[in-house]
C-alpha positions, 0 to 999 in steps of 0.5 A: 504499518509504520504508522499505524504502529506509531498510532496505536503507541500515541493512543495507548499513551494519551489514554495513560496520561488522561488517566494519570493527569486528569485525576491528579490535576483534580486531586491538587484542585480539590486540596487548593480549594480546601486549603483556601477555605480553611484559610479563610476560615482561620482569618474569619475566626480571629477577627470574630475572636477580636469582636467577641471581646467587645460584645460579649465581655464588654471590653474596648473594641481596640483588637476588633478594630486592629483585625478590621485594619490588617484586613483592610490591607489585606484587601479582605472585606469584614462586616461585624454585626452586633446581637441585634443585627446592627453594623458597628465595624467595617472595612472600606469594601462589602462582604459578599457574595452574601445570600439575603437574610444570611446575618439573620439565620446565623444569629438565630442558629449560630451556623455558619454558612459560606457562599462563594462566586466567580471572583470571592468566597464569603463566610458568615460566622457567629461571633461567640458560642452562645445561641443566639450569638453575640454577633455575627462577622461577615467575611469575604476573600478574593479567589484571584490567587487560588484562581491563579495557583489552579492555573499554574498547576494545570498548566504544568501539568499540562506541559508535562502532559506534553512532554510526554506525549513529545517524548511517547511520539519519538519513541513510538516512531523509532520503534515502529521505524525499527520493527517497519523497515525491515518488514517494508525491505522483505515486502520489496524483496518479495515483490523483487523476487516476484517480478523476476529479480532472482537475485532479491534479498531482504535485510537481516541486520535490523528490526526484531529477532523474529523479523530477522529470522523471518528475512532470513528464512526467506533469503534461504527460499530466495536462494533455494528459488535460485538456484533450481530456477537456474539449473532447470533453465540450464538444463533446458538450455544446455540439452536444446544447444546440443541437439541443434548440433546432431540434428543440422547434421541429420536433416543435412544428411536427409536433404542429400537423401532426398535429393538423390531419390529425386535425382535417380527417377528409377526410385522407389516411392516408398523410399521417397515418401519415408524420407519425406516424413523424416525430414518432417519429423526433423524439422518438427524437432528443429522448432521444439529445441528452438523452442526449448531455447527461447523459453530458457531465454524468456525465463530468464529475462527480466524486462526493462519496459519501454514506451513502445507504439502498438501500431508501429510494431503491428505493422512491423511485423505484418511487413515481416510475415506479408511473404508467408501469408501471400502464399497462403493466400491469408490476408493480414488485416490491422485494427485500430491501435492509432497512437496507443502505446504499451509499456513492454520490455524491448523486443516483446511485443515482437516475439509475442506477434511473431509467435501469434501470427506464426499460428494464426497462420498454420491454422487459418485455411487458404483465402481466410484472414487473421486480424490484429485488433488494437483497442485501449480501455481507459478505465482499467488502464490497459490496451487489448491486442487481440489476434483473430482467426477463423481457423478450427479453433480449440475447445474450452478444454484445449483452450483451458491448458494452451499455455502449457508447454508442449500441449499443442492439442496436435502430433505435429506442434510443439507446444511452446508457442503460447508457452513463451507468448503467456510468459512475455506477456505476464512477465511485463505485467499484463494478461493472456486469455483465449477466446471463440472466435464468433463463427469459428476460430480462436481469439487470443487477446492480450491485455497489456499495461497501457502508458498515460498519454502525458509521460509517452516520449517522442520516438525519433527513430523508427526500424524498417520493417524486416523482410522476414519473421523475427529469428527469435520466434520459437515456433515460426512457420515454415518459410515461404517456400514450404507450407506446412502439411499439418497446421498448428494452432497452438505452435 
């Protein structure tokens, strides 16, 4: 913007001075060659006044012969011809430029004509009044001092011209850097505000009164943004931490229930049954607060991205949930993904897998397979990691509003998963969509911003793999020991 707000002011500039110097420049070129003429003409006059003494009134030639002289050392050149055409007084040079036969029509007519070239302008004047003429004067002048009077004045005016133009560029440059900057620091700070920095402010101290009140109307917004942004994550956050607590308590409660109605054979089923739904139903709601939490901690992180290797975390976390999937009698299977490297925020990737293979797992029947597959596209700069099921799948309308929260599609999900999946992956810049599974099942593919293989940093330090699903996954499946009666492919 700054530039072309510069360009534009040049343009207007150099369009003003073309019009002011151009004519004024032809205006003074014009008055130039009117005065030389008229000088040349006056000169011409007083030597044909001399010669007409002589011709016409017969008098000595003596004052003829002294304008011959000054012209001579003038360096003009005089060539005075009498009523027959004949050359009685001339200077060491010839007149010209002179058109043929010129002498002959100005005696017959009395005219005079001029001519003019390069290097001299020539007058052909009559000598007296009569028609035809006493005599005819042929003068010429050199133009080399009109020539150089036309120069200098077109190189002032040029200069000035310049000077002008210098002086229109520096104050076109300061004008478009103070209306620019503060226009470039309210683009940054919405591109802050944007990205996740809730704390982005534009400037109000600079540019015009309209650009000030427009960065001030957006740090208001900023600041109102804020502040609800903070207290709908507070409110998550405060309501998930205290039902933690009543809820451990609870399903401790029913764990001692159900261990004495197992401990007392003599129980009634019904009893064991109820108490079997409750804890269920309690440990369903044990994921949702968990849940409730890791989205409050996703929203209100902004990621800090690192180079980090697909592959290595890929098999990070198959290690973790090998366990769980051997129970289940699922086999985890990697794709491709040698060498590729993403640029995501530390721990990411981690918690995306998690949450995808979590549900993967709840919704793939016994013997199945979940796939994790890493492809690079070069072209778009990006890397898909898609996570393949054969599950049930989802619908175009289930798979329309899947990363809403708390729209599992099912009584027994929770609905967060791909919630905080969907907002890890497009806080870090990337996309999340949701595919058919050829044959059946749900495809998630997540097309995460790729590093070019000439800035990757070696990594020197590699995590063991972990012996367990990652704490921070809001909706882990259930550990290895109890399966899940109710799979949840949106968890």
């Amino acid at each position: 913007m700054t530039r072309r707000i510069a360009l534009s002011v040049l343009a207007l500039v150099v369009a003003l001075l073309v019009l002011a110097v151009v004519p004024l420049g032809i205006s003074m070129t014009q008055r130039e060659n009117d005065s030389f003429r008229e000088e040349t003409a006056a000169k011409a006059r007083t030597i044909a006044s001399a010669a007409e003494e002589h011709l016409s009134d017969n008098r000595p030639d003596t004052d003829a012969r002294e304008q011959i002289e000054a012209a001579t050392d003038a360096g003009d050149c005089a060539q005075v011809y009498d009523a027959h055409g004949a050359l009685f007084l001339t200077t060491p040079c010839k007149a010209g430029p002179v058109p043929a036969g010129a002498v002959d029509a100005v005696l017959r007519t009395g005219q005079p004509q001029t001519a003019q070239d390069d290097s001299r302008m020539a007058m052909v004047v009559p000598v007296g009044d009569s028609v035809p003429a006493s005599g005819v004067l042929v003068f010429s002048r050199s133009t080399d001092d009109l020539n150089d009077q036309l120069l200098a004045i077109w190189g002032w005016l040029g200069l000035c011209g310049l000077g002008a133009l210098a002086a229109s560029m520096l104050v076109a440059t300061r004008l478009a850097r103070w209306v620019g900057r503060p226009l470039v620091s309210l683009d940054d700070a919405a591109a802050r505000l944007g990205e996740g920095d809730l704390a982005a402010r534009a400037e109000v101290t600079q540019g015009p009164p309209e650009v000030r009140r427009l960065a001030a109307t957006f740090n208001s917004m900023a600041a109102r943004t804020e502040n609800l942004i903070h207290g709908h994550r507070a409110v998550i956050a405060d309501v998930s931490h205290q039902l933690r607590t009543p809820l451990t308590a609870l399903r401790l409660r029913l764990d001692l229930l159900a261990a004495d109605a197992a401990a007392n054979p003599e129980g009634e089923d019904d009893t064991a049954q109820e108490l079997a739904g409750a804890q269920e139903e309690i440990a369903r709601l044990s994921r949702m607060v968990d849940g409730l939490l890791a989205v409050a901690r996703a929203e209100n992180a902004v990621p800090h991205q690192t180079s980090i290797r697909v592959d290595r975390v890929v098999a990070d976390r198959i290690a973790a949930w090998q366990p769980v999937a051997d129970e289940r009698e699922t086999r985890l299977l990697p794709r491709g993904g040698e060498g590729v490297t993403v640029s995501l925020g530390a721990g990411d990737l981690e918690q995306i897998l998690d949450n995808l293979i979590a549900n993967a797992l709840d919704a793939v029947p016994a013997g199945g397979s979940v796939e994790l597959v890493t492809a690079r596209d070069v072209e778009r700069g990006e890397v898909r990691l898609s996570v393949v099921d054969h599950g049930p799948g989802m619908d175009e309308a289930a798979r329309e509003r899947a990363f809403r929260r708390f729209d599992s599609g099912r009584e027994s999900g929770t609905g967060l998963g791909l919630a905080i999946v969907h907002r890890l992956v497009t806080a870090n810049g990337g996309r999340a969509e949701l595919a058919r599974t050829p044959g059946g099942g749900l495809t998630v593919h997540l097309l995460l911003p790729a590093v070019p293989p000439e800035t990757r940093a070696p990594r020197r330090d590699r995590r063991p793999p972990r012996s367990g699903p990652s704490r921070s996954s809001p909706s882990r499946s259930a550990p290895p020991h109890q399966k899940p009666s109710n799979p949840d492919p949106n968890g």
